[in-house]
PLY file of the C-alpha trace (Angstrom):
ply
format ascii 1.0
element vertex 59
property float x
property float y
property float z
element edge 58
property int vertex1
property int vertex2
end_header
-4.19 5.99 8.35
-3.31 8.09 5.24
-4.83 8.19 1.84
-2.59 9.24 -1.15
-4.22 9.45 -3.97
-1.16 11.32 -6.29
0.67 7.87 -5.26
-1.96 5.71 -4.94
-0.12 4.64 -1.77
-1.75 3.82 2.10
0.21 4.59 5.31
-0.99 3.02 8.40
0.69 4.24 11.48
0.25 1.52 14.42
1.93 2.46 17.79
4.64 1.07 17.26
5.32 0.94 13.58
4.42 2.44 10.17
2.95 0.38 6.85
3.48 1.64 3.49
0.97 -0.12 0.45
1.73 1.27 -2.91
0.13 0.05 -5.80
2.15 -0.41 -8.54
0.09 -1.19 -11.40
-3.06 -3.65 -11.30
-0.92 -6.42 -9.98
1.97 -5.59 -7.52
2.09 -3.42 -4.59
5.49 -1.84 -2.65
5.11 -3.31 0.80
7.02 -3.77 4.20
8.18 -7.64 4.15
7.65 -8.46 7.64
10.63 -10.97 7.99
13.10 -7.79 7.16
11.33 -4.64 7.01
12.34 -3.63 3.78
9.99 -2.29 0.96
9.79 -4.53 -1.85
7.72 -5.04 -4.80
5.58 -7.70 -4.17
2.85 -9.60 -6.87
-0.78 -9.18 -5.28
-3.33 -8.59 -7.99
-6.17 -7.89 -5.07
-4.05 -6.06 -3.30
-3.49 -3.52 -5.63
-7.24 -3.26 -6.83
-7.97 -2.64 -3.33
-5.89 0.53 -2.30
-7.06 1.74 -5.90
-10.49 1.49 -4.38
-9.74 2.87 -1.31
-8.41 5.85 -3.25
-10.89 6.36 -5.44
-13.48 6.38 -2.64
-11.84 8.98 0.09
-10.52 11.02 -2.10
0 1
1 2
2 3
3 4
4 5
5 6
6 7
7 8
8 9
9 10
10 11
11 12
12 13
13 14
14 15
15 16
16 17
17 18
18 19
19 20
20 21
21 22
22 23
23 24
24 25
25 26
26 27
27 28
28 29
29 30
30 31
31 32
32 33
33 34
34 35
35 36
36 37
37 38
38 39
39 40
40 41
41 42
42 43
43 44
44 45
45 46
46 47
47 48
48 49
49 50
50 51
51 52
52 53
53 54
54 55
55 56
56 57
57 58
């Protein structure tokens, strides 16, 4: 896993894959749709408060 904190953005690296969560404001958050693996913009309030959390406390 890798914290951002100039992007406020989380990379997880699985084996096999990689997933990119960028918040984008309080309420949306860039994010791999798992149907077609494209980034999109995608409205999760919690989401976003979250990896704003996580970046405020490891970095």
């Amino acid at each position: 896993m890798r914290v951002d904190g100039d992007n406020f953005k989380i990379d997880v690296n699985t084996e096999t894959e990689m997933f990119r969560f960028k918040a984008k404001g309080l309420d949306s958050v860039i994010m791999k749709d798992v149907k077609t693996g494209i980034l999109q913009l995608t409205f999760d309030p919690a989401l976003a408060q979250g990896i704003y959390n996580i970046v405020d406390e490891y970095l």
